[in-house]
N, C-alpha and C positions, 0 to 999 in steps of 0.2 A: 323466548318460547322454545319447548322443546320441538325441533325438529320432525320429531317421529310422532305429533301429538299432531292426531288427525280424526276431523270435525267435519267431513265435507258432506253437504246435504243438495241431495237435488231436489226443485222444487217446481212448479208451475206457478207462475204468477199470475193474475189474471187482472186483467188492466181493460180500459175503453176501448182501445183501437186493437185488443187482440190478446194474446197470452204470450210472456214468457217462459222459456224454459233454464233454468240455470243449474252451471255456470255458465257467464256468458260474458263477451267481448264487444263495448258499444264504444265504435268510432266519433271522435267528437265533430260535429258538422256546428259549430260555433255559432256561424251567422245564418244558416239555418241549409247549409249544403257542405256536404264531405269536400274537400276541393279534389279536380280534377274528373268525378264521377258523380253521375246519376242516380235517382232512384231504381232504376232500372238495373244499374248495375252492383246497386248495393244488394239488391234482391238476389241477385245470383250470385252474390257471394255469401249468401245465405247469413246475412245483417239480422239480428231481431229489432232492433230497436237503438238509435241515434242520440246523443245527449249535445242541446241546445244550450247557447246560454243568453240568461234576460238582460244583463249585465251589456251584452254587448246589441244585442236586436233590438232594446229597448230604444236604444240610439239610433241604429241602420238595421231594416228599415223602418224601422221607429212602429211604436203600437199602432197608430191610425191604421196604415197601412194594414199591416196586420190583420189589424178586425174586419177592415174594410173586405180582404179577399177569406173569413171564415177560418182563419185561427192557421198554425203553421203547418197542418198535413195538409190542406187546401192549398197554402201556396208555398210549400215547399213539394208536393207529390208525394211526398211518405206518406201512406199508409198504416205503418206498422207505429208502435210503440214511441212514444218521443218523451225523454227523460228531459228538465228543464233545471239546469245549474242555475242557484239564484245568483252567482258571480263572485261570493266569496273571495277566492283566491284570484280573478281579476282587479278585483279591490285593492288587495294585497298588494298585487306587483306596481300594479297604478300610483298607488301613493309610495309603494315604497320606493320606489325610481324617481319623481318627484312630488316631493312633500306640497309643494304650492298647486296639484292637482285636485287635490280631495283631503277631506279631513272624515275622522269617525267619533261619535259621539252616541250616547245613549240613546239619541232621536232613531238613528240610522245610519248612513253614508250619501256624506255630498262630493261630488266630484266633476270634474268638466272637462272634455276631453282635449288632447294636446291640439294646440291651432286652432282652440273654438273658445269664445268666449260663454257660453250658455251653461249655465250650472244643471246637474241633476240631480235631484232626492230620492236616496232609495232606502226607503225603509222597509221593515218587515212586512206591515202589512200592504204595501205596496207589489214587493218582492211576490207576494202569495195574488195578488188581485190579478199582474201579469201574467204571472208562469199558469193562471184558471183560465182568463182571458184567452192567452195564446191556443190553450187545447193539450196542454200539457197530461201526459197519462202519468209520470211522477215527479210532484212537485218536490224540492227541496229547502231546506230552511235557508233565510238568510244568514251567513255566520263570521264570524270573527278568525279571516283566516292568519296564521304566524308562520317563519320558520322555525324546522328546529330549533335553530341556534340564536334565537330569539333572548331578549333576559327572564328571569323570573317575574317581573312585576307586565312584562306585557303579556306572558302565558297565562298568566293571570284573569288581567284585565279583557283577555280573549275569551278567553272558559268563561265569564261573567257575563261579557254582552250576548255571547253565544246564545246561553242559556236562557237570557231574560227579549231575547230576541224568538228563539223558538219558540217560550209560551205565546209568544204577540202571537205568530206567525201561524199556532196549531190552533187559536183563538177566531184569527180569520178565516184560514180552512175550513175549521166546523160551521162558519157561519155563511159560508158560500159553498157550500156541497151537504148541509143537511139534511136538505129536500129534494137530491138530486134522486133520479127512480135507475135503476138499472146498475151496473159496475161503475164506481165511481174513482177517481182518480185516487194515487194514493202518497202520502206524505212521508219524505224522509227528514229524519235529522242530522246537525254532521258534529263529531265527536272530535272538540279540539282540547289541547294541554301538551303541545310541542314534546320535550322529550320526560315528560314528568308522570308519574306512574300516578302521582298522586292527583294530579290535576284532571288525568285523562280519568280517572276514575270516578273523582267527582262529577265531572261533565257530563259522563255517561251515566251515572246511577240520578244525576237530576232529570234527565233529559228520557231516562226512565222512568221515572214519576211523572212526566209528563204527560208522556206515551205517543207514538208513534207507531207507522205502519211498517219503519225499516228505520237502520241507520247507515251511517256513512263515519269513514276514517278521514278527521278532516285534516288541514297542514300538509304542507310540500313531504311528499312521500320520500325525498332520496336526502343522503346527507351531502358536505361539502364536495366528495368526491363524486359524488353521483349513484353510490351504492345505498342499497334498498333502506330502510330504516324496518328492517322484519320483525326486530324483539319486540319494535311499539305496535306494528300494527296485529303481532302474534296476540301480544296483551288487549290491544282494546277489542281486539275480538271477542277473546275472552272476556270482556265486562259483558259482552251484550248475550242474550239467552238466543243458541239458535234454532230459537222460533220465529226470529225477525229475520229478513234475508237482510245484505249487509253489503255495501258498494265499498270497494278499495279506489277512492277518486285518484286520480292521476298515473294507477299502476298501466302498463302498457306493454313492459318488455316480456318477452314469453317466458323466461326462465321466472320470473317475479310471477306472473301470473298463476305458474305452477304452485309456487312455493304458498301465494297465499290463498288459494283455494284448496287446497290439503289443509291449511289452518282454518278453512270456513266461510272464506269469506263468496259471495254469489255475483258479483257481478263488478266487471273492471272496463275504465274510460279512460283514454287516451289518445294523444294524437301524434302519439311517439310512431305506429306502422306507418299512417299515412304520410308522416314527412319524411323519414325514412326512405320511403317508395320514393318520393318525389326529389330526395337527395342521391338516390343510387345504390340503396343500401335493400336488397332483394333478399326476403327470406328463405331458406332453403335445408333441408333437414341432412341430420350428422350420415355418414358412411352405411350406415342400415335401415336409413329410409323410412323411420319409424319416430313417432312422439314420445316412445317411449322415456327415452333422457332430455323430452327438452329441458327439465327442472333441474338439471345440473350444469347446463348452460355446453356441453357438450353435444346432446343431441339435433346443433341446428347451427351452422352459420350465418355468413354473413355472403352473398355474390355481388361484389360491387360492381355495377354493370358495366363503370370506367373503364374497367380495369383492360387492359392490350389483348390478354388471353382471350377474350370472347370473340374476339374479332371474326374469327370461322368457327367457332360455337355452336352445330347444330344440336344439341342438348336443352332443354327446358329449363327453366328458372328451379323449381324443386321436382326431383325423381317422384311419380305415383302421385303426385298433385293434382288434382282434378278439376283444377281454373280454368277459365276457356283461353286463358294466357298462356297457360302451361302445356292445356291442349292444340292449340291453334300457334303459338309461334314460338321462336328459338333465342338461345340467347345472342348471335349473332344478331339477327334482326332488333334487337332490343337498344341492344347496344350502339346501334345503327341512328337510331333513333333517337337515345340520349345526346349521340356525337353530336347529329345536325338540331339538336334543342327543338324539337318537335312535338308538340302539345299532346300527341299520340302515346309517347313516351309516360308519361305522368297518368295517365287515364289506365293505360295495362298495369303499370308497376302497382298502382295503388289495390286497381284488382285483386292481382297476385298477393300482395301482402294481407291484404283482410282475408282473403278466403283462407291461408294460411293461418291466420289467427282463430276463423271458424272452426276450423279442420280439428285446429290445438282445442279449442272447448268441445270439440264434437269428443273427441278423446277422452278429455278429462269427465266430460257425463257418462261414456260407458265405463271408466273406468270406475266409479261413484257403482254404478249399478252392479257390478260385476266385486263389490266390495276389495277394491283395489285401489 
C-alpha cells in the first residue's frame, strides 16, 4: 500500500456502556484486569474501553462466576466500553505449541488446558452466547487464526472455517439481541488469508455479504523478524468500505499505530505497552517533545529504567507528559524502585506508558480533524 494513501476517519461509536471516540488505543486486560493497575487508574489515563478475552475467562473465572456477580463491568469495575476477543489467536498458539492440546474442526475448537485434564468446546455459537452473557459492548467472531507463514492449504482452510463460522456466529447475535430496546451491542468480524491477497479478499468480500457492524485484521500482525506486515494490512483495509470502523488486532507499537491509522484503520489492542512498562521499557518522546514523528519511529524512544544513568535522574519519564507519574515523580525514584522489585514500580510504569499511548491517539484525532 502506498504510503502517502490516507483514509483516516474519526468516528463516534456508540456502544451500551458509553461511546467511543476513534482512533483509539485499547489495553488488553485478558483475564478481565490490565495487570499491575486499576479501573481507577485506567480512567486517568484516560482508557476508552478494554479488550477481554472468552478464550481465557471462560476457564478463570469461569462463566458461573461471572454471571453470578452480573457480567464483567460488575466484577471487573470498568465502566466504560469492554471489547470481547472470542480467542482466535489464543487458539492458534495453544495448539500450535502442543498439538495434543486442542484440535479444530468444523464443529468449532476443543481444547484443555496444560495440567488439566477437562476438555472445553468452543464453538461459534457458544463463542457469541458468552461474550452476550459476559456484557460484552463488542462482540467478535469466532475465527480461524494462522501465521503468515502458514502453507497455502491451511490459509485456506482458515478463510473457510472463518467464514462459515461468522455466518453461525452473526446467526446467533441476531437471535439474542433482536429484541434488545435501547443501544445494542455490536458485532465484529475478523478478516483472515495470511499473506495471500487473494484469500484475504475472498474472506472479506464473504464476510461482506454477510454483514457486520465492523471488521477486524485477523492473523499475527508481525512477520519472522518482528516487523509490521503493512502492505497486508494497508490491502485489507482496502477490501472493507470505510463506513465500517475497522480494529488492527494485535498492532501496539506507536510507530505501527501511526502508520496504520493514516491507512484507516480505527482502533488497535495490545499488550505490547503494558509489558513493556513492566519490563522497563518507558516511553518517552524524540528531542522536540512532540508526536509529531512518532510514525517514523524517530519521534520517541525508549528510557530503560535499568539503565545506571538514572540513578540521580531528577527528570520525568517523557518531557510535557501530563501523567501523574510524570507529574508527581522522577526518573531516579523509578528506578529506585525497579532496583528493589517493588510492585510500586509496575503500577507507575504501566500508567506512564498508556497515557503515553492516549496522548499519541489524542494527537492522531486532531490531527484527522485539522485535515492532517
Amino acid at each position: 500500500m502506498n504510503e502517502h494513501t490516507s483514509y483516516p476517519v474519526r468516528r463516534v461509536i456508540e456502544l451500551p456502556s458509553g461511546e467511543l471516540k476513534t482512533p483509539l488505543f485499547m489495553p488488553d486486560a485478558t483475564y478481565g484486569y490490565v495487570r499491575s493497575i486499576d479501573s481507577e487508574d485506567l480512567a486517568a489515563c484516560r482508557i476508552q474501553a478494554v479488550v477481554m478475552n472468552v478464550f481465557h475467562l471462560m476457564q478463570s473465572p469461569g462463566t458461573s462466576v461471572i454471571k453470578s456477580l452480573g457480567g464483567l463491568h460488575a466484577f471487573s469495575g470498568w465502566n466504560r466500553p469492554i471489547v470481547t476477543d472470542s480467542g482466535g489467536f489464543q487458539v492458534y498458539s495453544l495448539i500450535n505449541r502442543n498439538p495434543d492440546l486442542g484440535s479444530i474442526s468444523s464443529q468449532g475448537v476443543r481444547f484443555k488446558r496444560e495440567g488439566s485434564s477437562r476438555k472445553f468446546l468452543l464453538t461459534p455459537e457458544k463463542s457469541i452466547q458468552l461474550q452476550l452473557n459476559y456484557g460484552s459492548d463488542i462482540t467478535i467472531c469466532l475465527d480461524y487464526c494462522t501465521h503468515v507463514n502458514e502453507s497455502m492449504p491451511r490459509q485456506q482452510e482458515s478463510v473457510e472455517k472463518t467464514i462459515q463460522w461468522a455466518e453461525r456466529c452473526k446467526k446467533e447475535f441476531v437471535k439474542r439481541t433482536d429484541n434488545l430496546v435501547g443501544v445494542r451491542p455490536l458485532l465484529f468480524a475478523v478478516i483472515q488469508g495470511g499473506d495471500s491477497r487473494k484469500l484475504r479478499r475472498s474472506c472479506a468480500e464473504a464476510l461482506l455479504d454477510i454483514g457486520f457492524d465492523g471488521y477486524a485484521y485477523g492473523g499475527y500482525p508481525l512477520d519472522d523478524r518482528g516487523k509490521l506486515l503493512f502492505d497486508m494490512l494497508g490491502y485489507t483495509r482496502e477490501l472493507v468500505s470505510h463506513k465500517y470502523p475497522m480494529i488492527a488486532l494485535g498492532v501496539g507499537e506507536p510507530s505501527s499505530i501511526v502508520r496504520c491509522t493514516r491507512a484507516g484503520y480505527d482502533m488497535f489492542d495490545s499488550s505490547l505497552p503494558t509489558r513493556d512498562a513492566r519490563q522497563g521499557r518507558l516511553y518517552t518522546l524524540g528531542e522536540d517533545h512532540s508526536f509529531r514523528d512518532v510514525g517514523n519511529e524517530r519521534g520517541y524512544h525508549y528510557n530503560y529504567i535499568q539503565d545506571e544513568k538514572h540513578i540521580k535522574c531528577g527528570d520525568p519519564v517523557s518531557p510535557l507528559c501530563d501523567c501523574p507519574v510524570c507529574t508527581n515523580y522522577n526518573l531516579a525514584y523509578l528506578h529506585h524502585l525497579h532496583k528493589r522489585e517493588d510492585p510500586l514500580y509496575s503500577r507507575l510504569a504501566t500508567i506512564h506508558n498508556l497515557r503515553f499511548m492516549t496522548l499519541l491517539l489524542e494527537h492522531l484525532r486532531e490531527n484527522i480533524d485539522e485535515g492532517r
